[in-house]
N, C-alpha and C positions, 0 to 999 in steps of 0.2 A: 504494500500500500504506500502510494508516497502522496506527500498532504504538500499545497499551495496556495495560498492566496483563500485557506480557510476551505479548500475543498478536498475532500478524500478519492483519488484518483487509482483505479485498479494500476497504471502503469505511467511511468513518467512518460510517455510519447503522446506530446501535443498538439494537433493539426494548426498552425498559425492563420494570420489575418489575409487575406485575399479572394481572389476572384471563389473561389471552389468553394467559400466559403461564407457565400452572399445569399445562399436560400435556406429556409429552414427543412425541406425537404434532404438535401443535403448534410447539413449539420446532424442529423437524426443517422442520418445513413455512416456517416464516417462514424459516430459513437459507436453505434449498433457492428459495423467491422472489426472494431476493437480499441481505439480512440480512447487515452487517457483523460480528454480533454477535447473541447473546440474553444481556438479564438474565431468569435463572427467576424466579418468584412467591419470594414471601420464605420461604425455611424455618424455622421456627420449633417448638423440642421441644416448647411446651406454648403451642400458639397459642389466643386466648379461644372460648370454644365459646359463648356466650353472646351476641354479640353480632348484630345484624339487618343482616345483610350489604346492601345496595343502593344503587343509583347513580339520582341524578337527574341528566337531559338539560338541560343549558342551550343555548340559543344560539349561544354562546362556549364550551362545552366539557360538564364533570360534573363532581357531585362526589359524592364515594363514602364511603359507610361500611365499606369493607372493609378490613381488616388482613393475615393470613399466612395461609399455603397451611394446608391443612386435613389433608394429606396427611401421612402420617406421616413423620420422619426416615429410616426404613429404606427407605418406600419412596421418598424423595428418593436417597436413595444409590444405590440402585439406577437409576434415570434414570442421573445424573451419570456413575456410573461405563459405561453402556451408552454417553454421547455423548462419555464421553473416549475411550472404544477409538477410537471414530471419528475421532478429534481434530477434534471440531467448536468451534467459535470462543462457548464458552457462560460466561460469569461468574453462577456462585451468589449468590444475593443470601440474607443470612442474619441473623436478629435471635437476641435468647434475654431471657429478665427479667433477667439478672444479666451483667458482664463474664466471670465463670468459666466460667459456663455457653454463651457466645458462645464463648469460647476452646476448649473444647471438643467443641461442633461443628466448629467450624473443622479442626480436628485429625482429623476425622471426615471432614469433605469432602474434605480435601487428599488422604487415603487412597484416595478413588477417582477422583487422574487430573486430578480439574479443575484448570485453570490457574490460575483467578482468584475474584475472590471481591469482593463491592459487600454492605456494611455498612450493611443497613437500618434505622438505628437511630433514626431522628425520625421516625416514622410518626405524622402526628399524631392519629391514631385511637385511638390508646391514650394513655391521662391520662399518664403522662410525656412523649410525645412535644409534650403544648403549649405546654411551657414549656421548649426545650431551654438546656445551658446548654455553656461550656466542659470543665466540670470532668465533667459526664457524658461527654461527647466525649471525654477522655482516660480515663478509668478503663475504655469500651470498645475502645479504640482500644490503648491500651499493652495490655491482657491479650490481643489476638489475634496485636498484634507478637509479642509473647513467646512465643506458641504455635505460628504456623506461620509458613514463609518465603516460602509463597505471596503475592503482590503481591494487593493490594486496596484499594480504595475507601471514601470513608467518606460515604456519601450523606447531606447537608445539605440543611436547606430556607430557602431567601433568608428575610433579614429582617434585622429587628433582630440585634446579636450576629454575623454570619456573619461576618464577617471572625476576630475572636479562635476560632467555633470554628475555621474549616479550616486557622487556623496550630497552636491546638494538637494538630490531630489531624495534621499534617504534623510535627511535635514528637514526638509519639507514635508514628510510625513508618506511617503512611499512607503510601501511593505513588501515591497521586491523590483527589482529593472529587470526589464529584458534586452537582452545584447544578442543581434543586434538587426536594428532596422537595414533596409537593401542600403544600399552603398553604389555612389557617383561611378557611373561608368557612359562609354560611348562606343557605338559600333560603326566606322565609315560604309558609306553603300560602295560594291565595287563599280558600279558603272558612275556615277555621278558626284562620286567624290564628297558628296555629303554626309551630315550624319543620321545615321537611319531614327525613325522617331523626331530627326527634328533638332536634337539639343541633349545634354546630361540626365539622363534619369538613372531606374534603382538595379542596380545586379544582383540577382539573389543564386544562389548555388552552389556545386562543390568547391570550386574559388575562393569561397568565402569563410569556410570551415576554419583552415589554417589559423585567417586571421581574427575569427570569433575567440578562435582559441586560445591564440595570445592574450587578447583582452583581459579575457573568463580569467587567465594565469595574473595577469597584471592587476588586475580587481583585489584578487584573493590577497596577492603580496603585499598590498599596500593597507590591510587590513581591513578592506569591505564585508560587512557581515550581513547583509540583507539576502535575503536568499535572490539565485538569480537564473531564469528562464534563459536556456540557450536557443537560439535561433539563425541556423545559418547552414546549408550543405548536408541538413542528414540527410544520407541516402539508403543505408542499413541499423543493423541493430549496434555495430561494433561502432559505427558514430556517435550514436544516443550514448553510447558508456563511454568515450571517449568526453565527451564532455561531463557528465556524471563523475568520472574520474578527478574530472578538474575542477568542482564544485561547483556546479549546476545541479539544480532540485529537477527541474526537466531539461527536455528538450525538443523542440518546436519543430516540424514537419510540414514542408508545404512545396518547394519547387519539384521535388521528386513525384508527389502527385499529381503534376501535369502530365504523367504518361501511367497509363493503368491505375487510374487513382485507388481505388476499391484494392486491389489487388496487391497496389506496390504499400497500401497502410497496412494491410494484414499480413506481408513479408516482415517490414520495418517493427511490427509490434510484436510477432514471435520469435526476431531473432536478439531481439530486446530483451525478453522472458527466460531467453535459454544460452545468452550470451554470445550467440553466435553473430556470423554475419561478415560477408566479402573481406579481407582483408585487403588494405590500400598498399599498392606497392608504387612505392618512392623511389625514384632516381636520382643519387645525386655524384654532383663531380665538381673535381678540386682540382686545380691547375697552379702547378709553382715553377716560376723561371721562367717564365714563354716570353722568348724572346722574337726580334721582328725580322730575322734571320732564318727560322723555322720552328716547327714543333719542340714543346720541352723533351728532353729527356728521356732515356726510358726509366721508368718510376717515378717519375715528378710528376705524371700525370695518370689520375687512378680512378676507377669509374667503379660503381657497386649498385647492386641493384638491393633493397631491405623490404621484403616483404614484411608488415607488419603483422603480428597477429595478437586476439586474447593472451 
């Protein structure tokens, strides 16, 4: 059993906030696969109608221009309050333009039943979100303490800065961060020399694992004690413990579900259960003395392949 944000979860593997995860039909369904958890799409009272929603395919994952559910607040409420009758295991994920306007959603959620609640506030799709700082981390983070007593999350995205925000938003009255939101990336189109999408939006995927990871390690070193939702590149079970390892309570699933979603959750959750699950084989190489005359050495230059395993 592992316990978060005040909810008792068969397993720490937690479907995260996106597209898959915009209908309650859906949410019912990933539980019912096996689902420790769902985070909903993000709720948002006045989410942008303007912009060109889509995802480009990478190799290593996507990256998306999408921002908050499109659905209206009332009828968010309505989900919510139909999957707390059930008491199903669902944390709201919830943004707004202003802290006021955050705080009173919030006040609005807690009203129908939900437990918990994951603070989507660095979404870097939207022009505040590229440039997070502390002091925006507190001014949303204190107005929803103050509003409700529901436990929630304050979703961050690695990088620069992450350390000062997740203390101040633990300051502020967070009861756990999540690391981490997508991360600035660009893919050029090959014919046109442009960038595909238009401009910088979120990377989410195996990519991202590594440097979740560091974070998660740099958190803990510096003595951060709030517990902390990992988010970023699982693909199997030996991910999920891989961060687990590194003191994470969960860990968050979601770009891997854009291909067999049903099927690739109920892989990721029994190799979770039984420790198993692909091991990642790393390449690495080290080069000493290369000079501009030719190749180093022999033995100055060593290549090794480490497959990783449990």
């Amino acid at each position: 059993m592992t316990h978060v944000l005040g909810l008792d979860l068969a397993n720490p593997v937690v479907v995260g906030s996106g597209l898959l995860t915009d209908q309650e039909r859906n949410i019912r369904r990933l539980l019912d696969t096996g689902a420790g958890a769902v985070v909903t799409k993000t709720i948002h009272p006045s989410p942008p109608t303007d912009l060109d929603e889509r995802i480009v395919r990478l190799p290593t994952g996507m990256i998306n221009s999408t921002t908050y559910s499109k659905r209206s607040v009332d009828h968010w409420l309505g989900i919510l309050r139909s999957l707390a009758r059930d008491g199903l295991p669902v944390i709201a994920s919830l943004h707004a333009d202003t802290p006021a306007e955050l705080a009173e959603l919030a006040v609005e959620v807690e009203a129908t039943g939900c437990r918990a609640l994951e603070l989507g506030i660095s979404c870097l799709n939207e022009e505040a979100g590229l440039d997070d700082t502390a002091e925006r981390v507190r001014s949303y983070t204190a107005a929803v303490r103050a509003a409700t007593r529901l436990p929630f999350s304050v979703k961050l995205a690695s990088g620069e800065g992450l350390n000062a925000r997740a203390f101040t938003a633990a300051r502020a009255g967070a009861d756990a961060v999540t690391v981490s939101d997508t991360l600035p990336a660009a893919v050029v189109h090959p014919e046109t020399g442009e960038l595909e999408l238009g401009g910088v939006f979120g990377y989410s995927g195996p990519g991202v694992k590594p440097l979740v990871l560091a974070s998660l390690w740099k958190l803990r070193r510096a003595g951060f004690q709030l517990p902390v939702l990992a988010s970023g590149g699982v693909q199997s079970g030996r991910d999920v413990h891989d961060y687990l390892r590194l003191g994470a309570v969960v860990a968050q699933v979601y770009t891997a579900l854009h291909t067999d979603m049903y099927d690739t959750l109920a892989r990721i959750v029994a190799e979770t259960g039984t420790g198993t699950g692909t091991g990642t084989e790393t390449e690495t190489e080290t080069e000493t003395g290369a000079g501009i005359d030719g190749p180093p050495a022999s033995g100055e230059r060593t290549r090794r392949a480490v497959e990783v395993r449990s």
